[in-house]
ChimeraX commands (.cxc) that place a marker at each C-alpha (Angstrom):
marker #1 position 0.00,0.00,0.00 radius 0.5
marker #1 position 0.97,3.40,-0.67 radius 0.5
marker #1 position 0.81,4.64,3.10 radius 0.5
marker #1 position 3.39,2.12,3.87 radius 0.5
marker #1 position 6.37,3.26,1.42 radius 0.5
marker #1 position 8.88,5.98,1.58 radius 0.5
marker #1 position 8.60,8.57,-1.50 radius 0.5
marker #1 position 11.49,10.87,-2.54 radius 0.5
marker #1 position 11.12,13.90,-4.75 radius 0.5
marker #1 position 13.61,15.16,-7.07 radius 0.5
marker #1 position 13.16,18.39,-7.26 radius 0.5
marker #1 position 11.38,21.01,-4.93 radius 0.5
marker #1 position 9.23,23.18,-6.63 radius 0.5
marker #1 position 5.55,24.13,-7.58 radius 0.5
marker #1 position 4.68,20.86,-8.67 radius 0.5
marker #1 position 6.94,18.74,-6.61 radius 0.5
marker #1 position 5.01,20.92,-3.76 radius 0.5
marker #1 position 1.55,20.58,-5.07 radius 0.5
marker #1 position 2.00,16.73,-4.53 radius 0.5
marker #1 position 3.41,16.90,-1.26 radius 0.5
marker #1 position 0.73,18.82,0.03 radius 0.5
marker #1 position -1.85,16.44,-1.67 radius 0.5
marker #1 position -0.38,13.10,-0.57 radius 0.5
marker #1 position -0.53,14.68,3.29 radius 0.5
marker #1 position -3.80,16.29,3.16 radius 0.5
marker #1 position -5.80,13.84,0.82 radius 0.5
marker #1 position -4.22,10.44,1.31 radius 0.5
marker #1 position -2.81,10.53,4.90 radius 0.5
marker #1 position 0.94,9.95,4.04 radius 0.5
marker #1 position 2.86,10.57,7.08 radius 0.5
marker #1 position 5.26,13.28,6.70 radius 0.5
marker #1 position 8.22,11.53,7.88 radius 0.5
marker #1 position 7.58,8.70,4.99 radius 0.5
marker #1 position 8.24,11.92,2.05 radius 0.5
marker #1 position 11.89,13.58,1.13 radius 0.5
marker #1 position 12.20,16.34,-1.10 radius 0.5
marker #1 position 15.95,17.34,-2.76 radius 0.5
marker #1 position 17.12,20.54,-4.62 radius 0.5
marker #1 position 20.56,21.07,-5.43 radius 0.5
marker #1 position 21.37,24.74,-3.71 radius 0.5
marker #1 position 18.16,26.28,-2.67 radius 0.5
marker #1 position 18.64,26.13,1.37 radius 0.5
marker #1 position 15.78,28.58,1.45 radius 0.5
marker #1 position 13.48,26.42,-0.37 radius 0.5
marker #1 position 14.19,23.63,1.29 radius 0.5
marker #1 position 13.21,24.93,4.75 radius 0.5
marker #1 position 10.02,26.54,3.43 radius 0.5
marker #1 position 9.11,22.96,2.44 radius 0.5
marker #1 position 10.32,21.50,6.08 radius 0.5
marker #1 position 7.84,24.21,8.15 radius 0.5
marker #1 position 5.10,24.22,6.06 radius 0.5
marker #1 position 5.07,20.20,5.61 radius 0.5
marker #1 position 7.09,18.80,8.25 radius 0.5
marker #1 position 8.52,16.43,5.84 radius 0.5
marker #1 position 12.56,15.85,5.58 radius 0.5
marker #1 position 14.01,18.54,2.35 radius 0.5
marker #1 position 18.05,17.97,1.60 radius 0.5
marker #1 position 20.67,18.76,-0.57 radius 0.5
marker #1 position 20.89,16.72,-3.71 radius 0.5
marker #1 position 24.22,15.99,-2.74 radius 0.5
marker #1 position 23.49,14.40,0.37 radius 0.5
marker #1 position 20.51,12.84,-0.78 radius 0.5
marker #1 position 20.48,8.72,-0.45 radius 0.5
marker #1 position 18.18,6.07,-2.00 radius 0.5
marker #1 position 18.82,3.54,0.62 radius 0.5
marker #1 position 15.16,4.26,2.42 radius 0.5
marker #1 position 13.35,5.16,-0.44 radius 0.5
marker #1 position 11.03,3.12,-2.45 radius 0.5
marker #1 position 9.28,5.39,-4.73 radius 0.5
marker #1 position 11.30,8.52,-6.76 radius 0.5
marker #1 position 9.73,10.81,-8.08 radius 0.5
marker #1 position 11.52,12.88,-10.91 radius 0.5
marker #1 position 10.13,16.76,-10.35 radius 0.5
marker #1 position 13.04,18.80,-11.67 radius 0.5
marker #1 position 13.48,21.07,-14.97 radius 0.5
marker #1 position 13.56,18.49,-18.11 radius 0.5
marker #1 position 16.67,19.82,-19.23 radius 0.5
marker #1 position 17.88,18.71,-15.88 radius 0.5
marker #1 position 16.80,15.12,-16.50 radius 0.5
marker #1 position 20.26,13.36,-17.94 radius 0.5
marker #1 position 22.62,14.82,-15.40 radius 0.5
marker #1 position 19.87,14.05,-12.54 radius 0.5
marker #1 position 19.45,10.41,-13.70 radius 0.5
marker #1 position 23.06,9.95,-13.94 radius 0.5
marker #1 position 24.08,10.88,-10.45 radius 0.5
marker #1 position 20.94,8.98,-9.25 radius 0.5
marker #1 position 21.97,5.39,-11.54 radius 0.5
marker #1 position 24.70,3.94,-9.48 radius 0.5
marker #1 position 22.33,3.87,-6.42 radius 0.5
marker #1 position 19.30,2.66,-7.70 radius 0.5
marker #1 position 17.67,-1.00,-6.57 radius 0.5
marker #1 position 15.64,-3.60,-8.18 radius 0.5
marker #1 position 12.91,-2.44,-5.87 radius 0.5
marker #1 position 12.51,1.04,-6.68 radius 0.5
marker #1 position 10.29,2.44,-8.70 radius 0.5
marker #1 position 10.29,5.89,-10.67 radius 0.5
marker #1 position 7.78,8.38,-11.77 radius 0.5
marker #1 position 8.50,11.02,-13.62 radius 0.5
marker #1 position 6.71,14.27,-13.99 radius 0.5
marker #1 position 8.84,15.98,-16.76 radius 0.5
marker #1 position 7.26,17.93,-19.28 radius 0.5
marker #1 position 8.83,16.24,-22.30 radius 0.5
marker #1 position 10.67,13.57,-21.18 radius 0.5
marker #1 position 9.33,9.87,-22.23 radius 0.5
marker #1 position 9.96,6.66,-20.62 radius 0.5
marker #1 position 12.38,4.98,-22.94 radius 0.5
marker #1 position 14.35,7.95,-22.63 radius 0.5
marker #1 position 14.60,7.03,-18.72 radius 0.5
marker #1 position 15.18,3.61,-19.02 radius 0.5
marker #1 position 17.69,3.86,-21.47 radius 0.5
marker #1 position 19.62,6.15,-19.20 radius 0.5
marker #1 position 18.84,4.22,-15.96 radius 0.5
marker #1 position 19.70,0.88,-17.94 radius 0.5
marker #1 position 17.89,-1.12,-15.49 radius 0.5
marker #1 position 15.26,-3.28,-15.76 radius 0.5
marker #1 position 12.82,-0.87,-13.45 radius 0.5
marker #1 position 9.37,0.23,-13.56 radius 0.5
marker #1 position 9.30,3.78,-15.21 radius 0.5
marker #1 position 5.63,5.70,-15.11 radius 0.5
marker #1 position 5.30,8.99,-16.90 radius 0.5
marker #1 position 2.87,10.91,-14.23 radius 0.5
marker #1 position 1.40,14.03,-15.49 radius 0.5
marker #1 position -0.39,16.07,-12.94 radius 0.5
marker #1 position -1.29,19.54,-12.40 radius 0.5
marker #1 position -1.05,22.24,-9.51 radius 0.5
marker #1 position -4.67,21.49,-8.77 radius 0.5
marker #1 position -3.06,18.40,-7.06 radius 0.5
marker #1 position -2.33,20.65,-4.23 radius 0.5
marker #1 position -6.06,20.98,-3.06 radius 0.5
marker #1 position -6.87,17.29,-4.17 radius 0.5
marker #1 position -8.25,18.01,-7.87 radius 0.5
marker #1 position -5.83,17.18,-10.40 radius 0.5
marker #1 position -6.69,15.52,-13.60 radius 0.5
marker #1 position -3.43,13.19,-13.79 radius 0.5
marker #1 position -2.07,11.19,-17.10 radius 0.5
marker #1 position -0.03,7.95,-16.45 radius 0.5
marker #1 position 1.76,6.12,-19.05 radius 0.5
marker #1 position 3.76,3.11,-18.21 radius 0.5
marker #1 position 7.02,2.21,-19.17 radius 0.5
marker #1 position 8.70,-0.86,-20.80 radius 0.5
marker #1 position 9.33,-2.76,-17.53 radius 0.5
marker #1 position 6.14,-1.75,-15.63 radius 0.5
marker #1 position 4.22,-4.75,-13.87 radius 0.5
marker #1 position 0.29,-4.16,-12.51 radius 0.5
marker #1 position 1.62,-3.88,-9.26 radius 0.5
marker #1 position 3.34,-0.49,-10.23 radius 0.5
marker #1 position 0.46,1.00,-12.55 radius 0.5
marker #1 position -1.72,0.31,-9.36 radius 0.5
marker #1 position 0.54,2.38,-7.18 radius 0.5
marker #1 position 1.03,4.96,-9.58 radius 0.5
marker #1 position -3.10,5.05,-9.66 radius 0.5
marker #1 position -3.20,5.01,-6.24 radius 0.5
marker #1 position -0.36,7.67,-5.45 radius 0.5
marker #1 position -2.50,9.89,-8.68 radius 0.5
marker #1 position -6.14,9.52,-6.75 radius 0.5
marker #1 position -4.66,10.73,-3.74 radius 0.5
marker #1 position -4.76,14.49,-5.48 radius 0.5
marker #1 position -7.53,13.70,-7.96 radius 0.5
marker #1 position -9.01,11.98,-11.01 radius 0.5
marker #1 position -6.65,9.66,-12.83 radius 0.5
marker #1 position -6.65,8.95,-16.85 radius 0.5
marker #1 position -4.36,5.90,-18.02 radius 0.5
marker #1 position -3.02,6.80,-21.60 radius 0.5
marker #1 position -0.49,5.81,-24.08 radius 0.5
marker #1 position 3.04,7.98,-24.04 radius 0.5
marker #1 position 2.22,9.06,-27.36 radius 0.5
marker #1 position -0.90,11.03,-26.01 radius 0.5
marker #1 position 0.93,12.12,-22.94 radius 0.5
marker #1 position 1.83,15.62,-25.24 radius 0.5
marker #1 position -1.81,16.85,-25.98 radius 0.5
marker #1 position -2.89,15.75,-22.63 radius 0.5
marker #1 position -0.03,18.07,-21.16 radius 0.5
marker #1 position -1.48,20.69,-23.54 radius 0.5
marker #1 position -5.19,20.49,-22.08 radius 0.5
marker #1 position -4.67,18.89,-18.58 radius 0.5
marker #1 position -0.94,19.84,-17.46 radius 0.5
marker #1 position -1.20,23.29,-19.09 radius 0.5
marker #1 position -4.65,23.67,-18.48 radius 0.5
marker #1 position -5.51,25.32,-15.22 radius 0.5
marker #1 position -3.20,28.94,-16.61 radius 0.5
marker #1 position -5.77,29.03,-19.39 radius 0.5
marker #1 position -8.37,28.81,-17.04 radius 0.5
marker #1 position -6.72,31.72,-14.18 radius 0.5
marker #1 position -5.61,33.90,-17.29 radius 0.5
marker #1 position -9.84,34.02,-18.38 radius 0.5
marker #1 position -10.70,34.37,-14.67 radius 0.5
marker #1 position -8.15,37.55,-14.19 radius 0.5
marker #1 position -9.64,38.97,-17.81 radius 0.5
marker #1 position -13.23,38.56,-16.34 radius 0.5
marker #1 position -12.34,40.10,-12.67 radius 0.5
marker #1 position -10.30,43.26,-14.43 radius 0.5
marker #1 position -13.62,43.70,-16.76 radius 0.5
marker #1 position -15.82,43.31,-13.50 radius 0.5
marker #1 position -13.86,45.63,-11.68 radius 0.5
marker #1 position -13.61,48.49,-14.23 radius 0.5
marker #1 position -17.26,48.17,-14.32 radius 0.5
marker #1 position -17.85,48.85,-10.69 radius 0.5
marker #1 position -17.32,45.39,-8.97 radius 0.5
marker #1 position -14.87,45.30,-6.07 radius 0.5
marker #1 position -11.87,43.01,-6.80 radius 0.5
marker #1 position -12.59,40.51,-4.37 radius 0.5
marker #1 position -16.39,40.11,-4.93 radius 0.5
marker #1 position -15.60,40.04,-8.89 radius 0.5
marker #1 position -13.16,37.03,-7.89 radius 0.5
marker #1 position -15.92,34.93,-6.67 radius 0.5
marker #1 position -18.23,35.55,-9.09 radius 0.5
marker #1 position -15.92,34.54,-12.03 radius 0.5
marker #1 position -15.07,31.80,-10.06 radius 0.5
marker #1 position -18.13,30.21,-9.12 radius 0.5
marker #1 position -19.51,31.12,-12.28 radius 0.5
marker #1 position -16.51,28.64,-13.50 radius 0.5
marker #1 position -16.95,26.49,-11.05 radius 0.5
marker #1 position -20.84,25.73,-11.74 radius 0.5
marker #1 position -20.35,25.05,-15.53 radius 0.5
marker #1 position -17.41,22.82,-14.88 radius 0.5
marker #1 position -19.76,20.47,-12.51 radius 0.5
marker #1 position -22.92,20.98,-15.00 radius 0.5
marker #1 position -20.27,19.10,-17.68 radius 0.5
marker #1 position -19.25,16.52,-15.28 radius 0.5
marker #1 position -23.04,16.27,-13.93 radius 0.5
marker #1 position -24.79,15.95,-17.38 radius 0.5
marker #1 position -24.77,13.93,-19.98 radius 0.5
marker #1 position -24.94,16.73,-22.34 radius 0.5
marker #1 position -21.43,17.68,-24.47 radius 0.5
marker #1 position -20.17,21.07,-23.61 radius 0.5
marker #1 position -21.67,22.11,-26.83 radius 0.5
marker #1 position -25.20,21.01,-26.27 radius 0.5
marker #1 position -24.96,22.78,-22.82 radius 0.5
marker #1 position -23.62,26.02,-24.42 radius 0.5
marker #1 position -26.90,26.27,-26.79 radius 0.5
marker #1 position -29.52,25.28,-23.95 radius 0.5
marker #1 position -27.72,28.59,-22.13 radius 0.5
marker #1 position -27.96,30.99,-25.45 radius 0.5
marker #1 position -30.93,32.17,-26.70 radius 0.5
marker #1 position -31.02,33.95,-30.14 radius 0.5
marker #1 position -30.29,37.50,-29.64 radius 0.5
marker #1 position -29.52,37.88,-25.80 radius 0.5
marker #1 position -26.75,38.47,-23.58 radius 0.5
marker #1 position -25.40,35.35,-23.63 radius 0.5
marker #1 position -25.20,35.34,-27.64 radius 0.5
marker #1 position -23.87,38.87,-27.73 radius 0.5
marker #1 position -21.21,37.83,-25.39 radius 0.5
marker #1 position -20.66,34.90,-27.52 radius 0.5
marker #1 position -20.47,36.81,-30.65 radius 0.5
marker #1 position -17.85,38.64,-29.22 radius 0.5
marker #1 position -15.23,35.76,-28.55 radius 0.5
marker #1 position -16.35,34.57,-32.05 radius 0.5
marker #1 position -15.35,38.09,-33.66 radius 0.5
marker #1 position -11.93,38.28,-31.51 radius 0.5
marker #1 position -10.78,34.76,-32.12 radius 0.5
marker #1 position -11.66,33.16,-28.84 radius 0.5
marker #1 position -12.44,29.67,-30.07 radius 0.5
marker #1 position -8.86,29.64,-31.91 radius 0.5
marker #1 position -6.88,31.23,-29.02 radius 0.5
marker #1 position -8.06,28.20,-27.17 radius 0.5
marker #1 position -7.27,25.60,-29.98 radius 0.5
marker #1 position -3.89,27.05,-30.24 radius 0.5
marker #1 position -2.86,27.48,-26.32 radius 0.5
marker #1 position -3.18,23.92,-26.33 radius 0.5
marker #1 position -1.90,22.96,-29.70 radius 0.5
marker #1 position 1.11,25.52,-28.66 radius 0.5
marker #1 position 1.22,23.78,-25.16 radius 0.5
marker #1 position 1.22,20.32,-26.71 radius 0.5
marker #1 position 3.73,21.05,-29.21 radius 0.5
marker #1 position 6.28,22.37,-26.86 radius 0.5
marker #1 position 6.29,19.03,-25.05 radius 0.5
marker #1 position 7.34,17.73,-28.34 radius 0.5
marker #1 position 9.72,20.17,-28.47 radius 0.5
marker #1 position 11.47,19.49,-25.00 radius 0.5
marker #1 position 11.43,15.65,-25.86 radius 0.5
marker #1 position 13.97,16.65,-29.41 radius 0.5
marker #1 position 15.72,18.81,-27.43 radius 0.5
marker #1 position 16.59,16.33,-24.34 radius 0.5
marker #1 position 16.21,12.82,-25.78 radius 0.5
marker #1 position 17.09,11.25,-28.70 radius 0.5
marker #1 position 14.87,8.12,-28.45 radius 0.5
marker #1 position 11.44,7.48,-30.47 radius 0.5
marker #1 position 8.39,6.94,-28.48 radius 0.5
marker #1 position 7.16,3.88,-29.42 radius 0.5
marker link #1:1,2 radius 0.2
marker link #1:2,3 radius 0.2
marker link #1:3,4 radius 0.2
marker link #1:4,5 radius 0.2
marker link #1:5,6 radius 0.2
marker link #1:6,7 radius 0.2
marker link #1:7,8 radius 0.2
marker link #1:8,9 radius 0.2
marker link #1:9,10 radius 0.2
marker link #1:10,11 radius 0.2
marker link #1:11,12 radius 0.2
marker link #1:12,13 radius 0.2
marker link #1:13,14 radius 0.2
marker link #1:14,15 radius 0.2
marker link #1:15,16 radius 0.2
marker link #1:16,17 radius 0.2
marker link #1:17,18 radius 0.2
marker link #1:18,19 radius 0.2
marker link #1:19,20 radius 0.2
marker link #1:20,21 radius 0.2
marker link #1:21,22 radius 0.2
marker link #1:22,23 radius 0.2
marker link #1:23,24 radius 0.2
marker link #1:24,25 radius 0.2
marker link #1:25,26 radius 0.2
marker link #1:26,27 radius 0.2
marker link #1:27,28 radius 0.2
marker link #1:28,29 radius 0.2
marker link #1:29,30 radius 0.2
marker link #1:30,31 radius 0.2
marker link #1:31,32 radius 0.2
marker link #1:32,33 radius 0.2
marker link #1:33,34 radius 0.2
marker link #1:34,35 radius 0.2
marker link #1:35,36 radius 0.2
marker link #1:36,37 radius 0.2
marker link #1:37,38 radius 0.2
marker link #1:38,39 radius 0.2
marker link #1:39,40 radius 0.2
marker link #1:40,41 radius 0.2
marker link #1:41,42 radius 0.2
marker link #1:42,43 radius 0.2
marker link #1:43,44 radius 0.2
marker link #1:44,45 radius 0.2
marker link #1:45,46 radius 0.2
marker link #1:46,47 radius 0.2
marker link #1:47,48 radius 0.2
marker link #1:48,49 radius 0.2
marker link #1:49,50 radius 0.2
marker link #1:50,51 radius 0.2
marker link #1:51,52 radius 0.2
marker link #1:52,53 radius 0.2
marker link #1:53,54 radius 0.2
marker link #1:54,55 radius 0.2
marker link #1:55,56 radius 0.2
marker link #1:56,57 radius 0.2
marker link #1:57,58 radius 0.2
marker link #1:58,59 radius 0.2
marker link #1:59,60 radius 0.2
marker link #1:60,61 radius 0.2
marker link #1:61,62 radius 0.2
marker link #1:62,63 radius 0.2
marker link #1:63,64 radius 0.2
marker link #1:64,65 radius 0.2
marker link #1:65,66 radius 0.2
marker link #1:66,67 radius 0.2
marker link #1:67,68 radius 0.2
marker link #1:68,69 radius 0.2
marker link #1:69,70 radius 0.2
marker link #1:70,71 radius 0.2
marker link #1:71,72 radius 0.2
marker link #1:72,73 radius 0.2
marker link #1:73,74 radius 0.2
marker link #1:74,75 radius 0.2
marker link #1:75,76 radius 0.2
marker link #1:76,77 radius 0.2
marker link #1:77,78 radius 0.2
marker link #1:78,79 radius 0.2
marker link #1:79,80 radius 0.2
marker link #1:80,81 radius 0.2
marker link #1:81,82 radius 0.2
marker link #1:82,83 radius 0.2
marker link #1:83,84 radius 0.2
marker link #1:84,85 radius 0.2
marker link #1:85,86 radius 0.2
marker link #1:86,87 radius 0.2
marker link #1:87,88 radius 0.2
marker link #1:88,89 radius 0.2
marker link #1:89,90 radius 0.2
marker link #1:90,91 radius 0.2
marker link #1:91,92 radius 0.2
marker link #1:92,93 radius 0.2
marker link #1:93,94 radius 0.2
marker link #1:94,95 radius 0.2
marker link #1:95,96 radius 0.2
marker link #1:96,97 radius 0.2
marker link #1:97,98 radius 0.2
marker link #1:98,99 radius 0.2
marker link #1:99,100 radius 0.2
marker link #1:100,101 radius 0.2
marker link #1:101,102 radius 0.2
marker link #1:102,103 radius 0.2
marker link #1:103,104 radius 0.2
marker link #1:104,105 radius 0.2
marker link #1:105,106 radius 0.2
marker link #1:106,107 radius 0.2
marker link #1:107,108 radius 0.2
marker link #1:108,109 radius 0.2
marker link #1:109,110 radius 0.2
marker link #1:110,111 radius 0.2
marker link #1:111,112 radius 0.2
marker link #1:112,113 radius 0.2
marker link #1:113,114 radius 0.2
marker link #1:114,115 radius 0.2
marker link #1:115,116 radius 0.2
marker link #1:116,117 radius 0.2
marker link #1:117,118 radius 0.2
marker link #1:118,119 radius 0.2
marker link #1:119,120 radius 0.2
marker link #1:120,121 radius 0.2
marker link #1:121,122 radius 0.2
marker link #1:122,123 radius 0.2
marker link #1:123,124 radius 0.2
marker link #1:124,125 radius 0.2
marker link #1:125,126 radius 0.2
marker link #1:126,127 radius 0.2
marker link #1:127,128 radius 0.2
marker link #1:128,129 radius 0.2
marker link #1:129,130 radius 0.2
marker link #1:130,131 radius 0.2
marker link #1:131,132 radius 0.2
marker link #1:132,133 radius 0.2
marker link #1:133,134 radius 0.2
marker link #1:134,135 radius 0.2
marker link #1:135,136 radius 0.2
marker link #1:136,137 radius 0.2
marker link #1:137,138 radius 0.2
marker link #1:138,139 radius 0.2
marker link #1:139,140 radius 0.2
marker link #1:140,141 radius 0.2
marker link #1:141,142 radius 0.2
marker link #1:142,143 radius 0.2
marker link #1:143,144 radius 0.2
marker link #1:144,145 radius 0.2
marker link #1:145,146 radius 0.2
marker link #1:146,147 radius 0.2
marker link #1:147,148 radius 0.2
marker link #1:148,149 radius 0.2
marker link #1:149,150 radius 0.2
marker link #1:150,151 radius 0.2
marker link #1:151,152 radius 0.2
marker link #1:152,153 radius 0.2
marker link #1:153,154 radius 0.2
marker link #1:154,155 radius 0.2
marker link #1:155,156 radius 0.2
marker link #1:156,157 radius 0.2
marker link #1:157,158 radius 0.2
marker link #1:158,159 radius 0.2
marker link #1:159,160 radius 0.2
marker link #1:160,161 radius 0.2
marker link #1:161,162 radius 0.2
marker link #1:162,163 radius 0.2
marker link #1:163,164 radius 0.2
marker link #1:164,165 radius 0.2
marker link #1:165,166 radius 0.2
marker link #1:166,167 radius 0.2
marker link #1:167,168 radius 0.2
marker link #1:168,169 radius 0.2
marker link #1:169,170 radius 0.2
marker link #1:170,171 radius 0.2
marker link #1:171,172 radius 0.2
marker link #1:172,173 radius 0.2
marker link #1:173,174 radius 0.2
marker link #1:174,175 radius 0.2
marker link #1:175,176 radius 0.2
marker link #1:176,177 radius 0.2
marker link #1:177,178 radius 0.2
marker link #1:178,179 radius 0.2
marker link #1:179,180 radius 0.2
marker link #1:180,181 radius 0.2
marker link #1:181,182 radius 0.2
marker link #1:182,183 radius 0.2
marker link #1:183,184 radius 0.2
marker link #1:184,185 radius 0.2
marker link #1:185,186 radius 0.2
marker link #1:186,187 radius 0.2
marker link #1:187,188 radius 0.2
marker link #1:188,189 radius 0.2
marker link #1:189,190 radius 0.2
marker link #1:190,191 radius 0.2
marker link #1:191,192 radius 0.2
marker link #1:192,193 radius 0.2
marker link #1:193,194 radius 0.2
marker link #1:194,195 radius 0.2
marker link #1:195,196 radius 0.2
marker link #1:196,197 radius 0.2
marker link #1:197,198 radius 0.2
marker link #1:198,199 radius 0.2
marker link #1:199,200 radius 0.2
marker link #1:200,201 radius 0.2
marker link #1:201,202 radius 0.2
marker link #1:202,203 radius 0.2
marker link #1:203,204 radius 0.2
marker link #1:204,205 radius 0.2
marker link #1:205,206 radius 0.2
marker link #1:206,207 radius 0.2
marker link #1:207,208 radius 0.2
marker link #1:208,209 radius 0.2
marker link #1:209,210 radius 0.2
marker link #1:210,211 radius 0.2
marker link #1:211,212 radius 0.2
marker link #1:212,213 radius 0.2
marker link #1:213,214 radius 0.2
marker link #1:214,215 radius 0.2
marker link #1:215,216 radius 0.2
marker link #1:216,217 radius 0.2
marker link #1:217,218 radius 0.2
marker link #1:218,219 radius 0.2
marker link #1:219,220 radius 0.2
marker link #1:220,221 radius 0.2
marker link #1:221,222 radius 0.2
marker link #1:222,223 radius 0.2
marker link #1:223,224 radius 0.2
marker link #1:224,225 radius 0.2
marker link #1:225,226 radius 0.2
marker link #1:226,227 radius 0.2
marker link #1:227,228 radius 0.2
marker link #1:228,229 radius 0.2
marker link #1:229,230 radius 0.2
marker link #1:230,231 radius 0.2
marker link #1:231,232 radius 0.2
marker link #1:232,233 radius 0.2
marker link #1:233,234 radius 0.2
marker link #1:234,235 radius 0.2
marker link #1:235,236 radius 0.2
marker link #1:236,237 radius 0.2
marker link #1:237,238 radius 0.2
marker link #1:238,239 radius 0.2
marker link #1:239,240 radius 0.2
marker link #1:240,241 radius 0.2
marker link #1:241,242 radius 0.2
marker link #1:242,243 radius 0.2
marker link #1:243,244 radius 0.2
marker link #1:244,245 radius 0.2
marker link #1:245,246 radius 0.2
marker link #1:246,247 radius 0.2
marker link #1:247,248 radius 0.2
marker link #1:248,249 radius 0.2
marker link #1:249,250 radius 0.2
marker link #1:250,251 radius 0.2
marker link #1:251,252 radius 0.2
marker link #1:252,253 radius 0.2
marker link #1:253,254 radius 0.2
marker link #1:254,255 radius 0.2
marker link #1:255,256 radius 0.2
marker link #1:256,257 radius 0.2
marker link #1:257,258 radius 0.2
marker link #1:258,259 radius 0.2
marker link #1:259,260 radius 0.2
marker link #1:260,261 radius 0.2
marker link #1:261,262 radius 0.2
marker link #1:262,263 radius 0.2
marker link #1:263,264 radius 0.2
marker link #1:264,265 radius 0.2
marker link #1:265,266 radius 0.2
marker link #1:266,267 radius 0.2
marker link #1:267,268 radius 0.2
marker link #1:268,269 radius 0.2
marker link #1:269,270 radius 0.2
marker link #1:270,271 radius 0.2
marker link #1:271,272 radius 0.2
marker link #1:272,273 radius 0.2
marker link #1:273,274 radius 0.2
marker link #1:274,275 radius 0.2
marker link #1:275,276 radius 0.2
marker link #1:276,277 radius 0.2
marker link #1:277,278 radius 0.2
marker link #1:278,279 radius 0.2
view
């Protein structure tokens, strides 16, 4: 079980974090059971000790001996160098999840060249109040055993989808990438509010619940977005004018491309740090 095994992170920031504070709050993982390493940010590091309570060292003195699950949270570009210095030390019962934008699994393994379970875990910084929509892929030498923890470990800071590697890039584009999209039209929608006479903080809520309703009327119904959208809009009111407006200003393509952009920088990273095909 999950509760019962001691979980490294490699790498210390927002989304290393995010999953720290999920696993603890959501899924009851003792503190004591999680490490976190960074190479030089002391500062970091003791943030992550008082807020968590959970043991944060220096890469450098960082040891695999009492871990059983590592999780890869650093910059991809840091990925080769990181999995070198880790591949001397690592056991036949470790397993390793990786959250790097980018960064397949045969790219790991190759690197690693052991015969151990590598999971391609893409969460997102929702994880931190227990609401991420996570994508696992599982590597060459994965058993059931390991997808199951890897599920397990993913519910405890959300919903879980298991998909191929190949579809790991769009889903980092909707999913990974996803919740900026959503902040950047909450901030346009409080600024408007605002300007119009709304104080900041009640123009805040109502975006947000107004967000926060249509997302649960999706998951509720079993009605596509679309269909929903046209019940709401009726010919020549405020809904359609607003409508008309994102229409006329290229609203439906600015969302098309952030995730087509999104998705095709993960692509991108994977040239730029790997050399291997994804099968």
């Amino acid at each position: 079980m999950l509760k019962y095994r001691n979980i490294s992170f490699i790498g210390a920031g927002s989304m290393a974090e995010a999953m720290i504070s999920g696993l603890i709050n959501n899924a009851g993982i003792l503190p004591e059971r999680i490490t976190a390493a960074n190479h030089s940010n002391v500062e970091r590091r003791s943030e992550l000790i008082n807020k968590y309570d959970i043991q944060a060292v220096s890469f450098n003195d960082f040891s695999l001996n009492n871990t059983d699950v590592i999780i890869l949270a650093v910059k991809p570009k840091q990925a080769e160098e990181v999995l070198q210095q880790l591949k001397p030390n690592l056991q036949d019962h470790h397993i390793i999840l990786s959250v790097l934008a980018g960064i397949s699994t045969p790219f790991i393994e190759e690197i690693i060249g052991k015969s151990l379970p590598v999971i391609r875990v893409m969460p997102n910084t929702s994880s931190m109040i227990g609401e991420s929509i996570t994508g696992i892929s599982a590597g060459k030498y994965v058993k059931n055993e390991d997808l199951d923890l890897a599920q397990e470990l993913s519910k405890a800071i959300g919903k879980v989808k298991i998909i191929s590697e190949k579809q790991m890039d769009v889903f980092t584009g909707i999913a990974g990438s996803g919740p900026a999209y959503f902040y950047y039209l909450l901030e346009h929608m409080e600024d408007v509010a605002v300007e119009n006479g709304l104080d900041r903080e009640m123009a805040r809520d109502i975006a947000a619940q107004t967000l926060y309703g249509a997302s649960k009327m999706v998951m509720q119904s079993d009605d596509s977005p679309a269909e929903l959208r046209k019940k709401v809009t009726s010919p020549n009111g405020t809904t359609a004018a607003g409508l008309d407006a994102l229409d006329e200003n290229g609203g439906g393509k600015a969302i098309e491309a952030a995730v087509e952009n999104a998705a095709e920088r993960s692509k991108t990273l994977r040239k730029e740090f790997e050399k291997v095909p994804v099968l």
